[in-house]
Structures are given as structure tokens and as C-alpha cells.
C-alpha positions as CSV (number, residue, x, y, z in Angstrom):
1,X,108.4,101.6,120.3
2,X,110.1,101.1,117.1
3,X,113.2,99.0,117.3
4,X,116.0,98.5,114.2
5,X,119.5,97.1,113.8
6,X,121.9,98.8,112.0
7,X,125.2,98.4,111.2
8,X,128.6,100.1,111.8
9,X,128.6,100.7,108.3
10,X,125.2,102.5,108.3
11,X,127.0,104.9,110.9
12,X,130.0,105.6,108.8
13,X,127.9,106.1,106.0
14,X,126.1,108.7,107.8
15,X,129.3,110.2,108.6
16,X,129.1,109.2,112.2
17,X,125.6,110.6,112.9
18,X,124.0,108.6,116.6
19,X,120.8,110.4,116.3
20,X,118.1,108.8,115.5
21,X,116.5,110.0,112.6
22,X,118.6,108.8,109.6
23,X,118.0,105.4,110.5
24,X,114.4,105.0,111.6
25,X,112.7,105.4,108.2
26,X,112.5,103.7,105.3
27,X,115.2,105.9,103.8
28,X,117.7,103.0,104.0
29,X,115.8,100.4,101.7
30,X,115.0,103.5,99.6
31,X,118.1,104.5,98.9
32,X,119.7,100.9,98.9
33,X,116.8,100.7,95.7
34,X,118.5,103.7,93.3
35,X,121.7,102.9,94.2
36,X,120.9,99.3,92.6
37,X,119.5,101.0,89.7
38,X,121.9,100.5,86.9
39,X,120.7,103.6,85.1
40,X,121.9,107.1,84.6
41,X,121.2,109.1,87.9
42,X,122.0,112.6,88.5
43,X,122.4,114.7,92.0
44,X,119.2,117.2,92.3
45,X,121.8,119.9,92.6
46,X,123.7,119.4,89.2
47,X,119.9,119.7,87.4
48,X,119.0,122.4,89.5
49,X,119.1,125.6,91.2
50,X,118.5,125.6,94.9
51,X,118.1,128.6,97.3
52,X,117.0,128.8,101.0
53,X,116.1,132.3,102.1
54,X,116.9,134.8,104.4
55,X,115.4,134.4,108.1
56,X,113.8,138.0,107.4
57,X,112.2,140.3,110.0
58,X,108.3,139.8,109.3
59,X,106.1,142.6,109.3
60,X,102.6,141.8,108.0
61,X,100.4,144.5,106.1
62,X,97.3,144.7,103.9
63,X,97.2,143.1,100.6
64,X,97.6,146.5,98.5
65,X,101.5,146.6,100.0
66,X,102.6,143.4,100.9
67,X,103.2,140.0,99.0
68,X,101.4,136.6,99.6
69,X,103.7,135.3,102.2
70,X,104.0,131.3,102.2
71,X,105.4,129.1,105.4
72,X,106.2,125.6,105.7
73,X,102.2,125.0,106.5
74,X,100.4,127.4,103.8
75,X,102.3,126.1,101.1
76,X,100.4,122.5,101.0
77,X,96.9,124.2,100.9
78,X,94.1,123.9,98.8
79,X,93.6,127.4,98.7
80,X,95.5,130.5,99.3
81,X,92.8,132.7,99.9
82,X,93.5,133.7,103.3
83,X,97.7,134.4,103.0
84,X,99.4,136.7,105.1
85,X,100.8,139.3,103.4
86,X,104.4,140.2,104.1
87,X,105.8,144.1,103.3
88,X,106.9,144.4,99.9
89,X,110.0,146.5,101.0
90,X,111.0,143.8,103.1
91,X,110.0,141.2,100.6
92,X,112.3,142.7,97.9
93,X,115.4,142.4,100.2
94,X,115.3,138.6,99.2
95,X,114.0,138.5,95.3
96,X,115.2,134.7,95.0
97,X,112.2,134.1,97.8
98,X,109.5,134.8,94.8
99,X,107.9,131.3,93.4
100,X,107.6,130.4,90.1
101,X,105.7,128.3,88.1
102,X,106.9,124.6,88.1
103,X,109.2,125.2,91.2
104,X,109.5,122.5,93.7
105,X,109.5,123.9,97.6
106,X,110.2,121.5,100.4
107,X,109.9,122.0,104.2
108,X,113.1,122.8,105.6
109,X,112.4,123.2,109.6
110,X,109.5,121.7,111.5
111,X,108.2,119.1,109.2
112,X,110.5,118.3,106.7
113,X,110.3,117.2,103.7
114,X,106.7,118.2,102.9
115,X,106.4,119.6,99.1
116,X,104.1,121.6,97.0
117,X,104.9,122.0,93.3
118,X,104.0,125.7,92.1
119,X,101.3,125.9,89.8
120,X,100.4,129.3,88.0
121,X,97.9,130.6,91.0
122,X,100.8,130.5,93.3
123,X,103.3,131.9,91.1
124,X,104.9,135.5,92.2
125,X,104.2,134.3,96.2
126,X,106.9,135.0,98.7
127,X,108.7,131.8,100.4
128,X,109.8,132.3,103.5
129,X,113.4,131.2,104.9
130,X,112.5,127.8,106.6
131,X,111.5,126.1,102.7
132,X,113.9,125.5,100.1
133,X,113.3,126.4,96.6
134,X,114.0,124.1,93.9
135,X,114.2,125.1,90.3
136,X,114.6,122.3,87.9
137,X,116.7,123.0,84.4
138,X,114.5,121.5,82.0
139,X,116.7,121.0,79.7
140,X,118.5,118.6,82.0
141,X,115.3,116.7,83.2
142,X,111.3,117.8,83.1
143,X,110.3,119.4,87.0
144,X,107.0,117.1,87.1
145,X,109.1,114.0,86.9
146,X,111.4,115.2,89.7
147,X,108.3,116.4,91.8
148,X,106.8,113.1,91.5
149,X,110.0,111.4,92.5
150,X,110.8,113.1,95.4
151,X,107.0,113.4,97.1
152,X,106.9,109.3,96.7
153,X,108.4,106.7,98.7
154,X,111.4,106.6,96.9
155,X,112.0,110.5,98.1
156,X,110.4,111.3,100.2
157,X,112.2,109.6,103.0
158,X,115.8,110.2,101.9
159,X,114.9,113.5,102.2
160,X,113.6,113.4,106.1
161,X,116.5,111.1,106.5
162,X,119.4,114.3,105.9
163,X,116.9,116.3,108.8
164,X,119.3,117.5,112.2
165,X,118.3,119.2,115.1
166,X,116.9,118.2,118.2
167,X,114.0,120.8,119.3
168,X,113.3,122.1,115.7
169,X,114.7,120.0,113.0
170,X,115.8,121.8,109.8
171,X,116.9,120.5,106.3
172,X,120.3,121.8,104.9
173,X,120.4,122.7,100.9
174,X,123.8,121.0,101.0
175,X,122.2,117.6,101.8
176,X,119.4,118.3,99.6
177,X,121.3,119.0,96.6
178,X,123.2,115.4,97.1
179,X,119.8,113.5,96.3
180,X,120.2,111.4,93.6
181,X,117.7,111.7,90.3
182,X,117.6,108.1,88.6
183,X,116.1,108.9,84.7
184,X,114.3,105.7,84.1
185,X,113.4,106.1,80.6
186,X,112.8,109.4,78.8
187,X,109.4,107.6,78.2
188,X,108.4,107.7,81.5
189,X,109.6,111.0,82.2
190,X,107.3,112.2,79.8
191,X,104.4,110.9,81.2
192,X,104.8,111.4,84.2
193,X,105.6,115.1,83.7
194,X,102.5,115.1,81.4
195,X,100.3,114.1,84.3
196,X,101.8,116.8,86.5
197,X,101.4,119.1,84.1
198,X,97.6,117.9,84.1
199,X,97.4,118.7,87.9
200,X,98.8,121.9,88.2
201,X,96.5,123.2,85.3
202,X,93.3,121.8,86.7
203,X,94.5,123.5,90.3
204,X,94.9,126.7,88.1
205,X,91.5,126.6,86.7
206,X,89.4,125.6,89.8
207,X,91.3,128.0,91.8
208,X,90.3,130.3,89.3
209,X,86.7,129.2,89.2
210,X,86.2,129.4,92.9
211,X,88.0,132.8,93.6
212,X,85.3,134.3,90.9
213,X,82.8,132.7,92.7
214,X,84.0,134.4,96.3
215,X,84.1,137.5,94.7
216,X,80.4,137.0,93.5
217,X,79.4,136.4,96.7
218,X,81.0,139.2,98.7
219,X,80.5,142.0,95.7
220,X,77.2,143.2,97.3
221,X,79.1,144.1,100.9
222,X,82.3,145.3,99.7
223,X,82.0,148.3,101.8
224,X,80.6,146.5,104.5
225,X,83.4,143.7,104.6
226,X,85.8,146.8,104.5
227,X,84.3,148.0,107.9
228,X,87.1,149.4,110.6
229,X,83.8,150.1,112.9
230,X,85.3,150.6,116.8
231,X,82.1,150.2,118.4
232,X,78.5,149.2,118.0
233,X,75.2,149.8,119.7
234,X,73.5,147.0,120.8
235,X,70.2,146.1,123.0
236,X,70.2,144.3,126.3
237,X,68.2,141.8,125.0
238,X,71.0,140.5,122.8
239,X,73.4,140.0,125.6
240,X,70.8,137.3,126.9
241,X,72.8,135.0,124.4
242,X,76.4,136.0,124.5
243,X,78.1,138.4,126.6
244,X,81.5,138.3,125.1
245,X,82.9,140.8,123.2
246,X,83.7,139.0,120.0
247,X,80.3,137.8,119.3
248,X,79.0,141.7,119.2
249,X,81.9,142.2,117.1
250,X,80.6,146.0,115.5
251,X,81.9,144.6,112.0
252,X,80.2,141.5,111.9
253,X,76.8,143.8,113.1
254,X,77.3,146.0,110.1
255,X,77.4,143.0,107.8
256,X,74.5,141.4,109.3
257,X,72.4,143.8,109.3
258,X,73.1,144.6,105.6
259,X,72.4,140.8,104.6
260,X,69.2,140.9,106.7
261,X,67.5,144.5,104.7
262,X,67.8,141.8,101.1
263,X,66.3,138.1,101.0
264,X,68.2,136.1,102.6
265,X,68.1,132.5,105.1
266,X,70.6,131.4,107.8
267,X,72.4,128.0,107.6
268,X,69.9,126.2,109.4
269,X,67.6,126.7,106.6
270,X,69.5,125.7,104.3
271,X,71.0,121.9,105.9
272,X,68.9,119.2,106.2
273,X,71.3,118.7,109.2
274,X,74.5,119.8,111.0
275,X,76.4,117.5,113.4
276,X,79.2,117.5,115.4
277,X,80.7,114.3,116.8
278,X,81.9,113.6,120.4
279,X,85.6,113.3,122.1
280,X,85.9,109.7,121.5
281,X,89.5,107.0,121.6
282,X,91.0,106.7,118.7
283,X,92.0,102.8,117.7
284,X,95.2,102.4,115.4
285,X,95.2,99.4,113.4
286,X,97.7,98.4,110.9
287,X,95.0,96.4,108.1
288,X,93.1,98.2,105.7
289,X,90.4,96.1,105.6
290,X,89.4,96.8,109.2
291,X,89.2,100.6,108.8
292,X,89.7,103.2,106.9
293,X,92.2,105.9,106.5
294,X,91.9,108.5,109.1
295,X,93.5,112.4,108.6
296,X,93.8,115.1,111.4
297,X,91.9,118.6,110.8
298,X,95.0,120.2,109.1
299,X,95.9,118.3,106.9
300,X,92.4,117.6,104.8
301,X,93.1,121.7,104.0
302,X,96.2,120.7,102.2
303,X,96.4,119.8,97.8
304,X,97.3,116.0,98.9
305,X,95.8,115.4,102.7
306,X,98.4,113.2,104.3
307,X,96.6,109.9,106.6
308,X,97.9,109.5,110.0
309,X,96.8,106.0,110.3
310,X,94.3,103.8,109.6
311,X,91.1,103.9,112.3
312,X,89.5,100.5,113.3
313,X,85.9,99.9,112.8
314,X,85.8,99.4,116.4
315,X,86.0,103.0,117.1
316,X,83.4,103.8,119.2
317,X,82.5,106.6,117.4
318,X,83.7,105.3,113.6
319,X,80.1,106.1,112.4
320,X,80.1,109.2,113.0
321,X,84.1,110.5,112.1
322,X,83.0,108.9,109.0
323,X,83.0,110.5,105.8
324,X,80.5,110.4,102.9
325,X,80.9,112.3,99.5
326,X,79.4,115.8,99.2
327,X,79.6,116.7,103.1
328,X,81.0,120.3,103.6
329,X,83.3,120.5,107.0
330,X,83.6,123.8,108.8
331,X,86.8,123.4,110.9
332,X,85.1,124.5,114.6
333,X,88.5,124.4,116.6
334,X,91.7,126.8,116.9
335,X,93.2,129.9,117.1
336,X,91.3,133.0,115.8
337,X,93.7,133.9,112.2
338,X,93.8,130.1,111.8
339,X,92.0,127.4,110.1
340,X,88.7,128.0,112.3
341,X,85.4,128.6,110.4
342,X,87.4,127.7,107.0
343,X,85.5,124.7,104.8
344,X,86.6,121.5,103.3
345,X,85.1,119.5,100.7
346,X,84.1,115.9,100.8
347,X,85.0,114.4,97.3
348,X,86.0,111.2,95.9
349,X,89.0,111.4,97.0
350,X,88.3,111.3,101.2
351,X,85.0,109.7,100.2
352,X,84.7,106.8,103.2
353,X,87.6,108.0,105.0
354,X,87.3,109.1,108.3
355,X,88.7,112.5,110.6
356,X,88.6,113.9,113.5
357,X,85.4,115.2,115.8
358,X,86.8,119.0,115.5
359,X,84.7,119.7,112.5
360,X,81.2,120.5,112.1
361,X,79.2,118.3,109.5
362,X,76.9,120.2,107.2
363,X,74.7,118.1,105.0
364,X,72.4,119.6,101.9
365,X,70.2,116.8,99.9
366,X,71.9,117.6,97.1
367,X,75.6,117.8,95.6
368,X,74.9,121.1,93.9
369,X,73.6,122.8,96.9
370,X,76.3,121.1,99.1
371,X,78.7,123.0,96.4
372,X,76.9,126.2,96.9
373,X,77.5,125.7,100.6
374,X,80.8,124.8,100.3
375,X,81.4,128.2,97.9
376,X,79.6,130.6,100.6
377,X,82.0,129.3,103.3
378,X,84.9,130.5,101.7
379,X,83.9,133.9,101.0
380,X,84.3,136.8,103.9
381,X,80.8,137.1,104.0
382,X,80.8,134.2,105.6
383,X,84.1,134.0,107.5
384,X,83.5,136.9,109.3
385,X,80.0,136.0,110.6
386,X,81.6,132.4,111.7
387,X,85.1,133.8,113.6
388,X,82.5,135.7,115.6
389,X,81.3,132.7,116.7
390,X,83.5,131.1,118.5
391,X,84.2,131.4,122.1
392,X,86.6,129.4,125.0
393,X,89.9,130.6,126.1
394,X,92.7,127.9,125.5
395,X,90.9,126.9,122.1
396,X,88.3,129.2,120.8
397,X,85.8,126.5,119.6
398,X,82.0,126.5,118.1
399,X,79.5,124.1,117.7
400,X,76.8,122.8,115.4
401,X,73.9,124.7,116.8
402,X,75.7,128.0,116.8
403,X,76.9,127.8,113.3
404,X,72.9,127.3,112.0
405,X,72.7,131.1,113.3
406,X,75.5,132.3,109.9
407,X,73.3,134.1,107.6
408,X,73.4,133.4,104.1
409,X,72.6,136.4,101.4
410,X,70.7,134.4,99.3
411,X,67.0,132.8,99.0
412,X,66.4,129.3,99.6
413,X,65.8,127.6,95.9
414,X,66.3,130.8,93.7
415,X,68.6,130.0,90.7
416,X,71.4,131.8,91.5
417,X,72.1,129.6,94.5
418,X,72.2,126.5,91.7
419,X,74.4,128.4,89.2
420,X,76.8,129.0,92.4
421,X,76.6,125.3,92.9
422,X,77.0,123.9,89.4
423,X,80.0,126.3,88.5
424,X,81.5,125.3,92.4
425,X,80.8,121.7,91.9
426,X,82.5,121.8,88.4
427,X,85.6,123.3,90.1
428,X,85.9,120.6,93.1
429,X,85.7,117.8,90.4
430,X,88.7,119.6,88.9
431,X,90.4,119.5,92.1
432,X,89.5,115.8,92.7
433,X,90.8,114.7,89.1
434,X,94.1,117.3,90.2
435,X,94.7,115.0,92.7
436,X,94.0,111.9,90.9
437,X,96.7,112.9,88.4
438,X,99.5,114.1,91.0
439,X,98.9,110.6,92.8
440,X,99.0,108.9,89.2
441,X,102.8,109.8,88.6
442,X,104.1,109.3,91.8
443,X,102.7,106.2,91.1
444,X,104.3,105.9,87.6
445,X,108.0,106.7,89.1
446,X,107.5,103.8,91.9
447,X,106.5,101.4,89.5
448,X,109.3,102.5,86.9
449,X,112.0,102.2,89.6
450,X,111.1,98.8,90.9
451,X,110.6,97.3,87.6
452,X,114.2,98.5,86.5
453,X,115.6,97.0,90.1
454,X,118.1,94.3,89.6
455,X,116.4,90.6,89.5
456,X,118.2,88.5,92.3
């Protein structure tokens, strides 16, 4: 239980709010810090343009006539390959929905306050109604400095702090446009827009480098990926293993049998070992030094994973939730149209952090191959074979053995599976050095702000 004194001040500052939400942060002492600031500060709405769409009916069609539809969740991940696509008619009705480049969009119901700054791959995407849109005039200030303000502790929770709503909270532009922008120095607005600016082209380019990678890989069965096959034939034998209908999926047959008529080995050739941990209690602890940071399955998907605490060594299973540097993670949990069967990367960045048992561990011997890997998973190729594996009702899950069974189209040690890797492992250093940078000048605003604070 979290307990906190405030005053009736606080209140009437809050225009009279009881709930608890604008008080339970650390939007008080955050706030209290730029008010103290004597430096020119702005409201975000007099250096920008801010639009919350329409709650439009959705109707979802095939990529040819529809528009990559973001949500509140979509919008933080790593990669967009797997968007809905909303119809363009309906899409059209709302043009001011359509992201650009440099645009800052913030959760506005569920989760609030959660941001994404638009870099080119994104740009021309569809936001839907629950995320506000934030164009910065840079004329007025540069978007990266802004971005790095708001997503860091000096932000981030005066934002939450303006949430209301007791069942689904929601974010009002009104109260969003009253956030105050404190200009340090036109130095450090500089750099720190630099760095963004870094980020969001190293996203660009390893989003780039991966999607030509995915095509690569699925080239060979584009008309077997485009498959609307009803019905398969399929031997008695076969329903030894699986009965259910989704794991004869007639599809997934048509692709596997083309895979199998070229050279090709399953997953379980490839890894020197998959793994799976066990259900185990998790132990909260508050030091560092006793732990390590530990992140739920969702959120190691998104540009900038978010920790939900810190895991004590004294977990029982801390060995194994723990993370080593070139593991590839298939998520094995969830809802079929979800994260299931999708990959995530080990790098630097969650190098000796720890997560939760819902993932399958694959390990190669080496970082190039673990790349490779890493590469196949995302493709359809592959995505299609591992849906088909899942099976349970409440959650559809899979585990470690089943997985080894995904075939791969390639041969083990030819050198096309290295040029894969090298040109994917090249791409996932961008995205680690991204991420480097983004956490660099949200760094750079903290630091700016409390040096400028007033010496007591």
C-alpha cells in the first residue's frame, strides 16, 4: 500500500480533484522542479499542434485497401510488420489521424502517457482515436528535445498525473496542451534533438534492413503464403500427434510441404538448445544490486521495453528467466492475431536482465546464426508454421519441444544462412545503438533541468 500526505492546497490546485491519481506519482516533485526553473518555459500547446481523433467505426481489410492502423499498444513496437490494416475509406474520414515524421503520439486511454516518436518507417500510419497527436513547430522549439522531455521523469508523470476515469482512464488534449516546456539552453536543445535525430534514423535503416531480409525469406512461397486453401487431405497416421484442427491447418500443409521438396532443416537442427522455464514466484525487491531488472512479455516487443521491477536473486527460478546476449525469444503464450510465435532479440541492451517464463529460449553457438534465427522468425514463413502450433483454450500456448518441429527453408551451414545473419546482426546493433541514443537525451534533459534548479 502506498501512503502520501497532501495538502489542501494540492487539492485546490487540482481544481478539487479526490481521486487518487494526481497525487500518487511523482508528478508533484516534478512539476514543483520546472516551476523552480527560472528559465523561459512554454505550454506544449502554444509550440504545437495537437489533435485527438475520431472514435471511428473499425473495419479491417487486406493491406492493398486499408492503411497501417496504430493503437495505444502497436505504436511502442519494434516492428510494425504485423499491423492491422484499417479501410482506407474509413481512414480518409479523419486525414489529421495520418503520422508524420517527427510527431510525438501519447496514449490517451488505458495506459496513459506511453509515447512513440515517429520516425520515417512509421510515417503515413493511421492513429487511432484513443492517442493524441503532437506536432511540434520547429521553429518554436526542435520535436526531439520535446520528445525527450516528456518520455523522462520530468514528463512523463505530469502527464499520467492530468489522467481521469475510473474503469478506463483517458487523457484529455486540453490538459495536455497545459504542459509546460522549460528551454534550458538552446545548446542543449541541440543535442539532444541531435541524438533523437540519431535514433529515429538508425530505426529507419534497421527497419529497412530487416523488412528486405523478410521479404528474402518468404520470396520463394509467395504463392504458397497467399494460400486461401479450405481443406486439406491428410493421413490417419498424422492425427497420432494432434487432433485439433489448427495444427492441420490446410495452409500451413501447403507451405510445408513446399519447404520440404527444396533443402531444408527444422529448428531443432539448427539450436544447440531450446528451453522453456517453469511457473515460478516472482520476488520484488527495491535494490539493484540484488537483482536485476525484470520486464513482462509485452513490453520487450516495444522500441524502449519498460521494467516492472527489479527480480531478487532469490528467485527460485532467476537462473533460468535470465537473459544472456544473442538469445532469440519466441513469445509461446496468447491470443492467436497477437504477440504469439513473434521473436525478440537479446542485445546489449536486456543483456543480464531477466523476463517472464512465457517465452521459449532458443540458443545458436553463434551471434550470426542466432541473427539468422532471429530474421527467419519474423518472416510468414515462419509465423504461419508456429501459430499452427499452439493449442489450449483460455490461452493458446506452445512449448519448446513443439516449436523444434518449424521448418526452416534453408541448409544447415550454407552461406546464405550467414549472409542472412551478418546483414540481420548489423541491423539489431542499429537498433541497440537506437536505443542507446533515445535513452542518451532523456538523460541530457534530466541532467539539464536539475543543474539549472535553484541552489537552496
Amino acid at each position: 500500500m502506498i501512503v502520501k500526505t497532501i495538502t489542501s492546497k494540492n487539492i485546490i490546485d487540482e481544481k478539487t480533484r479526490l481521486d487518487c491519481s494526481p497525487y500518487m506519482t511523482a508528478a508533484f516533485e516534478a512539476r514543483a522542479a520546472i516551476v523552480n526553473l527560472n528559465i523561459k518555459k512554454q505550454p506544449l500547446g502554444d509550440i504545437s499542434s495537437l489533435y485527438k481523433g475520431k472514435q471511428l467505426k473499425r473495419i479491417f481489410v487486406d493491406k492493398d485497401n486499408g492503411v497501417g492502423f496504430l493503437n495505444t499498444s502497436n505504436m511502442l513496437h519494434m516492428h510494425l510488420f504485423n499491423l492491422p490494416y484499417l479501410s482506407s475509406e474509413i481512414a480518409n474520414t479523419d486525414k489529421k489521424c495520418f503520422v508524420k515524421k517527427r510527431d510525438i503520439l501519447v496514449s490517451a486511454a488505458g495506459s496513459i502517457g506511453r509515447m512513440s516518436y515517429i520516425s520515417g518507417d512509421m510515417e503515413n500510419l493511421f492513429a487511432c482515436g484513443d492517442i493524441i497527436k503532437v506536432t511540434i513547430d520547429d521553429s518554436k522549439v526542435l520535436p526531439g528535445y520535446v520528445y525527450a522531455l516528456m518520455n523522462g521523469k520530468f514528463g512523463k508523470p505530469i502527464i499520467q498525473m492530468g489522467t481521469y476515469g475510473s474503469i478506463i482512464q483517458h487523457l484529455d488534449v486540453k490538459d495536455l496542451a497545459r504542459f509546460s516546456v522549460p528551454i534550458v539552453s538552446k545548446n542543449i536543445e541541440s543535442q539532444v534533438n541531435e541524438l533523437m535525430e540519431k535514433s529515429i534514423k538508425l530505426y529507419e535503416d534497421s527497419s529497412e534492413l530487416l523488412s528486405d531480409l523478410v521479404r528474402r525469406i518468404d520470396a520463394p512461397y509467395h504463392e504458397e503464403l497467399a494460400s486461401d486453401a479450405k481443406y486439406t487431405v491428410i493421413k490417419s497416421t498424422d492425427l497420432l500427434k494432434r487432433f485439433d484442427v489448427t495444427f492441420h491447418d490446410p495452409r500451413v500443409e501447403i507451405l510445408k510441404r513446399a519447404i520440404k521438396n527444396n533443402r531444408h532443416m527444422t529448428i531443432g537442427d539448427f539450436c544447440d538448445s531450446t528451453f522453456l522455464p517453469g511457473i515460478f514466484k516472482r520476488i520484488h525487491i527495491d535494490d539493484i544490486n540484488y537483482g536485476a531488472e525484470y520486464f513482462t512479455g509485452a513490453s520487450l516487443f516495444c522500441k524502449e521495453p519498460e521494467a516492472k521491477g527489479i527480480l531478487s536473486k532469490t528467485t527460485s527460478k532467476y537462473d533460468d528467466v535470465l537473459l544472456k546476449y544473442g538469445t532469440v525469444l519466441v513469445q509461446a503464450f496468447g491470443q492467436k492475431g497477437g504477440l504469439t510465435g513473434r521473436p525478440v532479440w537479446v542485445g546489449r541492451n536486456l543483456d543480464n536482465k531477466t523476463t517472464t517464463h512465457m517465452l521459449v529460449r532458443l540458443y545458436a553457438n553463434d551471434s550470426v546464426k542466432a541473427a539468422f534465427l532471429y530474421a527467419f522468425l519474423l518472416s510468414d514463413t515462419s509465423y504461419k508454421q508456429v501459430a499452427a502450433l499452439t493449442y489450449g483454450g483460455s490461452i493458446p500456448h506452445f512449448d519448446e519441444n513443439i516449436i523444434k518441429d518449424v521448418l526452416i527453408p534453408f541448409e544447415l551451414g550454407s552461406k546464405e544462412i550467414e549472409a542472412i545473419g551478418e546483414i540481420s546482426l548489423k541491423a539489431l546493433e542499429m537498433r541497440d545503438n537506437a536505443q542507446s541514443y533515445e535513452r542518451q537525451a532523456i538523460k541530457l534533459v534530466e541532467d539539464a533541468i536539475e543543474a539549472a534548479a535553484p541552489k537552496h
